[in-house]
N, C-alpha and C positions, 0 to 999 in steps of 0.2 A: 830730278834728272836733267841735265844740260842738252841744249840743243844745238850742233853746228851744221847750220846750211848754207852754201854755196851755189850762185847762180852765175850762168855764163850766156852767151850765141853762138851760134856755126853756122856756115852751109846756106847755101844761095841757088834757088833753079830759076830758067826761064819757063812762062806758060806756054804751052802752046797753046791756047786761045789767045791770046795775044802778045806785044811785047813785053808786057810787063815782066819784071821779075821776084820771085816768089823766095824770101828769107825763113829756113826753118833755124830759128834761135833760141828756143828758152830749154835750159836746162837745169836740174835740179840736182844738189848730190847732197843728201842728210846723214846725220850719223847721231845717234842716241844709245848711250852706253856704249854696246857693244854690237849693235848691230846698224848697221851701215846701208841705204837704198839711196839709190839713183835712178833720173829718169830724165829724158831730154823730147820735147816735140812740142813746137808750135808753128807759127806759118804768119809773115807778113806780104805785102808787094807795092812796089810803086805805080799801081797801075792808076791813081789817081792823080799823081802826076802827070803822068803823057794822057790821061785820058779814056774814055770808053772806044774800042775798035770797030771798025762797023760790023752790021748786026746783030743777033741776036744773043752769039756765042759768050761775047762779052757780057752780057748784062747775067747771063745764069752764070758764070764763073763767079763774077762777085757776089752771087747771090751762095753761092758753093763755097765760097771762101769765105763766107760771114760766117754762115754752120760750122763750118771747119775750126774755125778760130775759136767759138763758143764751146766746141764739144773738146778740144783741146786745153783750151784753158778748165774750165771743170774736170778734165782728166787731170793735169796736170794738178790742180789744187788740194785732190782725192787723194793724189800720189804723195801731194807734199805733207798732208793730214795724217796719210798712213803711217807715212817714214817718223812723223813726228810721234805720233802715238801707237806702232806698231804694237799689237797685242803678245805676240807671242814670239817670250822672252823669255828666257832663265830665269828673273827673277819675277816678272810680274805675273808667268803661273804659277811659281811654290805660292808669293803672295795671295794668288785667287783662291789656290787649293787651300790652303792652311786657314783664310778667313770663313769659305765654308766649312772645314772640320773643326775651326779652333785647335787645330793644332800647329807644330812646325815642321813645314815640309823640305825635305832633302831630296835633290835630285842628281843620282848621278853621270848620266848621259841623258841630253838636251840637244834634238836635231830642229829644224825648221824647212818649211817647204811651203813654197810661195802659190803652186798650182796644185791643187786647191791649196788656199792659206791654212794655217796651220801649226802641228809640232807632233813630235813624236819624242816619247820619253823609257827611258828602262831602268829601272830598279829605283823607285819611289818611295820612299818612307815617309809616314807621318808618326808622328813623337809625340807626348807632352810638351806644352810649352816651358822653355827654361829648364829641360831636363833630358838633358844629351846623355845620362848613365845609366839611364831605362831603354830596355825595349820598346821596340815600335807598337803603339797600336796598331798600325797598317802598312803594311807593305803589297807595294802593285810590280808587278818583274817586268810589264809595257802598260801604256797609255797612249792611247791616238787620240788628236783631238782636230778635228777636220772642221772647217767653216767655208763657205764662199766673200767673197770681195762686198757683195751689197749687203749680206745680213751682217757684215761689222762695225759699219754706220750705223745700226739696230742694236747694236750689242748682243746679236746672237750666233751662238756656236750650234753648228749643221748636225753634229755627233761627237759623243765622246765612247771611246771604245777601250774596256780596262782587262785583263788577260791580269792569268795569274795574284791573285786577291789572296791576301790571307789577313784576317782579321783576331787579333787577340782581347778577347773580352775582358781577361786577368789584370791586361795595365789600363782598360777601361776602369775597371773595379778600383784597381790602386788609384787611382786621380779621382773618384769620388768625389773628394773632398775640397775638390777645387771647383772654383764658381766657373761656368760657361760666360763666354764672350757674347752670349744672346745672338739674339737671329742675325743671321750673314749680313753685312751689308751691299754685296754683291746684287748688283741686276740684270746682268747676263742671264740670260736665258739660253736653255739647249733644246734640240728638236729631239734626243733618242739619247739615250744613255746603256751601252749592254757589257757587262761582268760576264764575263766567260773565265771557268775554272778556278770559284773562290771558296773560300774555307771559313767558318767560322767557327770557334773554339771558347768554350764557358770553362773557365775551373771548378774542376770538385777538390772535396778535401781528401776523398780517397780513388785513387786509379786514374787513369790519362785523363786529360779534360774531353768534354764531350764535344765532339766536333760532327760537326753540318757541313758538307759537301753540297756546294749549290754550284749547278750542271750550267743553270744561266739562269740572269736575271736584268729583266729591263726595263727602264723607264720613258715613258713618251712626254712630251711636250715641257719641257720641266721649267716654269716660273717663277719667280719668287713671292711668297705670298698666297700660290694659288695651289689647287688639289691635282696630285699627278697619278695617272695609272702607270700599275706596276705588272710585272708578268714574273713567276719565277719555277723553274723545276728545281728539287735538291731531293738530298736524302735524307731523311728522317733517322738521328740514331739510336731514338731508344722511345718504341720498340723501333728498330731498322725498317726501314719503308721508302718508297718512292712518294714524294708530294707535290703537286701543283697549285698553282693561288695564280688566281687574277682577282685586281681589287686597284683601288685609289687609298693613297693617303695623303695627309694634307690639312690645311697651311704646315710647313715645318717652323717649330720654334723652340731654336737647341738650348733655350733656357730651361724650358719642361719638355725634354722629348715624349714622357708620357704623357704629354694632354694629347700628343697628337692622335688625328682621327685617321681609324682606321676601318676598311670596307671591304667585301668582297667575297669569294667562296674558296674551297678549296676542295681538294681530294688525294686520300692518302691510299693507298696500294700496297698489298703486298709486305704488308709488316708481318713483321714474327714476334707473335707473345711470348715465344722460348728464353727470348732475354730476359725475361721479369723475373726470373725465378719461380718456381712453384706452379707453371701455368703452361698451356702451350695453343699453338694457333694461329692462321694465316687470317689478319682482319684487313679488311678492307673501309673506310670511310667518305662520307661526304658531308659540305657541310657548307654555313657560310658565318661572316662575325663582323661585326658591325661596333663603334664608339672610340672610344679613346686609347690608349696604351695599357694606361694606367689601370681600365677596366674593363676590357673587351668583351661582348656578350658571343657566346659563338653556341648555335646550334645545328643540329646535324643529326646524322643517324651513321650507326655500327653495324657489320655483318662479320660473323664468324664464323664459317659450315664446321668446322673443325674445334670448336673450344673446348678445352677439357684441362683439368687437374691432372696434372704430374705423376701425385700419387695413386689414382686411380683407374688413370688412360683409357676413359671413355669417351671421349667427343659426343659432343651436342651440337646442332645447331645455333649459337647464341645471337639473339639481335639487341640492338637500344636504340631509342631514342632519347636525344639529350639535351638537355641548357644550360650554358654556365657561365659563368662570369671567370677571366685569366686575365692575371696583373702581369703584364709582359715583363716589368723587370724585374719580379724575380721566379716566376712561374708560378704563383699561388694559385690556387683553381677554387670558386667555390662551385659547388654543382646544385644548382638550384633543383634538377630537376632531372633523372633518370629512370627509365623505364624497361626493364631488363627483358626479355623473353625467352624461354625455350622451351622445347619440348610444348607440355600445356600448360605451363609455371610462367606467371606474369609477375613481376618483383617492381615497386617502387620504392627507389633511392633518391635520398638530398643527404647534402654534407657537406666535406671542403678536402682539400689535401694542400697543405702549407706543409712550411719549412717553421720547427718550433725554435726558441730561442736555446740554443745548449744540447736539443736533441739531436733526434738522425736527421737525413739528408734531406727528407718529406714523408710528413706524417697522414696517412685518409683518416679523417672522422666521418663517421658515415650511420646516415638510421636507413632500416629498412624496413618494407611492411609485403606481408605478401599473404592479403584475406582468402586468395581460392586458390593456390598451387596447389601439386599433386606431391604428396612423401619422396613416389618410385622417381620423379624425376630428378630431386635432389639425392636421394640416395644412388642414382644411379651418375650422378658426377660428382660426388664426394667419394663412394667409397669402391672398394677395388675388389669387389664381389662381382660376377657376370652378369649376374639378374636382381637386380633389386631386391633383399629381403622381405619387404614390404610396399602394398601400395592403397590410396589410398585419397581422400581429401584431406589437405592441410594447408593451417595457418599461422602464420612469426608475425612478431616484429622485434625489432632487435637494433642494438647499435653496436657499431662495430668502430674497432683505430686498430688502423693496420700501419705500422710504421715501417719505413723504409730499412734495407740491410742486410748482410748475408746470408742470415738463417733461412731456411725452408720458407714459403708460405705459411702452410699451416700452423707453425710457430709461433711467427709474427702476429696470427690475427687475433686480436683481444675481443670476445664477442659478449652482450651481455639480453638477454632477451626470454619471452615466453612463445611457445611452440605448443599448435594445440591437431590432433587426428582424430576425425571421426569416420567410423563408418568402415578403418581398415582393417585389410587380412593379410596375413605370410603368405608368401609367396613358394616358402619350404613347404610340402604336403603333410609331412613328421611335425612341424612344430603347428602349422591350422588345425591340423587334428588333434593332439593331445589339447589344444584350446578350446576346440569343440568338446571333445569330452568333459574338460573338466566344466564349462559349460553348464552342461545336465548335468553330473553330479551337484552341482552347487545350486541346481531349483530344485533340485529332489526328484530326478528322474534315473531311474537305475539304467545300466550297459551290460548288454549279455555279453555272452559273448560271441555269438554268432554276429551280433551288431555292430560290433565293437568296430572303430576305424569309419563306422558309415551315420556320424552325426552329423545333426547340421550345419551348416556354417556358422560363424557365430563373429559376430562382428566387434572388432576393438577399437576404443575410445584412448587414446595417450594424449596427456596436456602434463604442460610444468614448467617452472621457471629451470633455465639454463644460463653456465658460465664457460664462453672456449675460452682456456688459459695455455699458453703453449705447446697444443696439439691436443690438449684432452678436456671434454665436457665434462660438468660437475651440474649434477642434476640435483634439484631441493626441491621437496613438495612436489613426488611426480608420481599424478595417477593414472591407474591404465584400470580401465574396466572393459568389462563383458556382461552379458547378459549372469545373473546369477551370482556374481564373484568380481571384486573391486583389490584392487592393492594398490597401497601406498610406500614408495619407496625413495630412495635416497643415494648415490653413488657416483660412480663415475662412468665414463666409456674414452676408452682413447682412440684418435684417430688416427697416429704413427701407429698401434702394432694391432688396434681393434680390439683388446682388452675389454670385456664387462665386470663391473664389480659395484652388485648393488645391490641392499639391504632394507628392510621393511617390512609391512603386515600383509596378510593376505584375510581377508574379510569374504565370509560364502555366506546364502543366503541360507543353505542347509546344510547341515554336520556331512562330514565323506562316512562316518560308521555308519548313517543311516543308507545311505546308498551302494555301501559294499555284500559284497557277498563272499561264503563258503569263511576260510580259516582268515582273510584279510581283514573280515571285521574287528575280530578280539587284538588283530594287530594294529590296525585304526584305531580303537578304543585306548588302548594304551598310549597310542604317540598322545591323540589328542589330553590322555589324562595328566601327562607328560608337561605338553608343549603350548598346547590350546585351552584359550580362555572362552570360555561361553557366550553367546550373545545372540539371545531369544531362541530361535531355532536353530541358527547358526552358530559359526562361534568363527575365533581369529585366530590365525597363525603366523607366528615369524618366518619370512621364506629370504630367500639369498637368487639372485639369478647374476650365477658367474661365467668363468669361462669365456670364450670369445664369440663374435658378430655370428661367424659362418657356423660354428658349436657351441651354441650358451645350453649351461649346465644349468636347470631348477633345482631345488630342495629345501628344507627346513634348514632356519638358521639358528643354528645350539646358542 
């Protein structure tokens, strides 16, 4: 850029401290590019010519006019420095913006204002370079950029102030494949950076892109080379939520923006699990995440007073505590370490939730284990009974991949695992009691009938390998015993309409003809002659138990 400067004199006073007279002469007029300063003041006199006046008056004037002439002259040299290397210009901040982003910046209105030095800009764009037929990655609708006179000898800017942000991650994505221009060469430094009302926006393949509403975000002291703290509130949109972060990141180095480190805590409020599909509940989080981009470790804890299944609309209290590792560019999560709790049911989970090559949008892989939960409380947030059928001590584990997509929850989740109860009873009075009776019948203890309904309790045992396949369990190898009487069986249970349908033996330790009385004995004798194969005292029978959760139907199976 060319420089023309222009120097002239003017203007002559007499002192009144003595005769001498006092020459203000040095004027300066610069022009670079397009913007143009001028500045005139400095101060000679003849008073060494005629001489010092008597007294003392003379001798601190010249003493006053040495100062004067000094602090002048270094004004004047500041001024001629400025004019020559004014910073703020139409082109030499798109140039500043654009070396920090690597991109090319367009601006369409460009003001300047000298008190505080300065600019002010509206409707900013930043582009790919070399590719004016693409959308902008960025556009800002203002930008202030405010400095004082001495930190521009420093090369530092006071604040920069940006309004209206809208960032599109889609033409991020599409440039990919283009190399970055590596770390800014910029050494400007800024004291405050703050984003008021910016947007950010990720493409999906299906429905609007997901977009982040950030309320405000700012940065302090910002260096190059060095760690900056950041402060930010937005919205969270999926699940929807209010979030907060304070933290530092740092060195930036836009060659790998994932190696950059990242630090700090955060808190999210007020989401709603409604949006997930299949799920519902106001969660609240906190939390903090600490390392690189590329693999940020973040732990924290969950609170849900309200969680429950969709299809059963129970609420539970749910809590977790969690660890994970999340590769910020593309959201992969592995979960090192989950710890679920509700009700008296404690569950630990690890696994991952990635995005697969060709599949859905994010897929959970996930194993679970959970050695001392109780039946009644998964049963009472799975299924859409009032009161628990059943409750009890129990134990899983299990691996589940739940893939992301329209269908229901319970559809989705592909479960593969062994479940085992000890020790439980129905919760129906009709179905513990015909269990207690059959009970004794099967040690060989008869029921009057005056008795009848007042046996003891009698405690059941259910273990077995299980398969959820979109909404319905497929049971193999599942046995359920009691005292006196064991069955082994095989079927299914669905969990969209609560269907039973399931097939197998039933093994007593005593024959039912030996325990019946009056005309049911010769009718006993005959099913068993029938239906049942002998075994020692006992003997085995095909039974079926169909029908549904809240009505399962017993009987022989023909």
């Amino acid at each position: 850029m060319r420089h023309r400067c222009r120097y002239r004199t003017l203007h002559s006073h007499r002192s009144p401290y003595s005769e001498s007279l006092v020459f203000f002469s040095f004027y300066v007029d610069c022009q670079r590019g397009t913007t143009r300063t001028s500045f005139a003041l400095t101060m000679t006199s003849n008073a060494d010519e005629r001489g010092p006046s008597a007294g003392s008056p003379g001798r601190a004037y010249r003493i006053v006019k040495i100062a004067a002439v000094a602090f002048v002259v270094l004004l004047s040299t500041g001024a001629a420095l400025l004019a020559a290397k004014w910073p703020f210009t139409r082109d030499n901040i798109a140039a500043q913006l654009g070396d920090a982003a690597s991109s090319t910046v367009h601006i369409k209105s460009f003001k300047t204002h000298y008190l505080p030095p300065g600019c002010v800009m509206e409707e900013v764009q930043f582009s790919k370079s070399n590719d004016t037929g693409s959308p902008p990655l960025m556009t800002v609708a203002r930008m202030t950029i405010t400095a004082n006179y001495l930190g521009l000898f420093r090369g530092h800017v006071s604040a920069m102030h940006l309004e209206g942000v809208h960032v599109d991650m889609a033409q991020r994505h599409a440039g990919d494949g283009q190399k970055s221009g590596g770390q800014s060469s910029s050494s400007t430094t800024i004291g405050e950076v703050i984003v008021d009302r910016a947007i950010l926006e990720f493409p999906r393949k299906q429905g609007p892109p997901l977009r982040f509403d950030i309320h405000q975000l700012t940065f302090g002291n910002v260096v190059p080379g060095k760690r900056i703290a950041f402060h930010a509130t937005l919205d969270n949109p999926l699940p929807p939520g209010r979030v907060r972060v304070d933290g530092q990141f740092g060195p930036w180095n836009d060659s790998d923006i994932a190696q950059t480190v990242l630090t700090g805590a955060y808190q999210l409020s007020d989401a709603d699990l409604a949006t997930l599909g299949g799920i519902a509940g106001i969660l609240s989080s906190q939390g903090s995440f600490d390392g690189p981009a590329a693999a940020l470790r973040v732990q924290g804890k969950t609170d849900t007073p309200d969680y429950r299944v969709k299809k059963a609309n129970h609420p539970v209290h749910l809590k977790t505590d969690f660890q994970a590792v999340v590769d910020c560019r593309n959201g992969d999560v592995e979960l090192q370490s989950i710890r679920v709790q509700f009700e008296k049911t404690a569950a630990a989970v690890q696994g991952e939730v990635v995005k697969k090559p060709g599949g859905p949008p994010r897929t959970a892989s996930l194993s679970a284990a959970d050695p001392g939960g109780r039946i009644e409380d998964w049963l009472r947030l799975l299924s859409n009974d009032p009161t628990p059928g059943m409750k009890g001590p129990m134990s899983f584990r299990a691996r589940l991949t739940i893939p992301g997509g329209p269908q229901p929850f319970i559809r989705r989740v592909h479960l593969r695992g062994y479940f085992g109860i000890t020790g439980g009873t129905f919760t129906h009075d009709d179905t513990q009691q015909k269990l207690n009776d059959l009970s004794l019948r099967s040690q060989g203890r008869k029921i009057s009938d005056d008795n009848q309904g007042d046996s003891p309790e009698a405690f059941s045992n259910l273990e077995g390998q299980v398969e959820l396949l979109d909404g319905v369990a497929h049971f193999t190898d599942l046995l359920f015993t009691i005292p006196g009487a064991s069955a082994r069986m095989h079927g299914t249970y669905s969990l969209i309409d609560q269907r039973v349908d399931l097939h197998g033996e039933l093994k007593v330790d005593t024959k039912f003809s030996k325990t019946a009385k009056g005309v049911k004995v010769a009718l006993i004798k005959a099913v068993e002659l029938l239906a049942a194969r002998s075994k020692g005292n006992g003997e085995v029978l095909p039974v079926k138990l169909t029908g549904t959760y809240s009505h399962p139907s017993y009987g022989l199976d023909k």
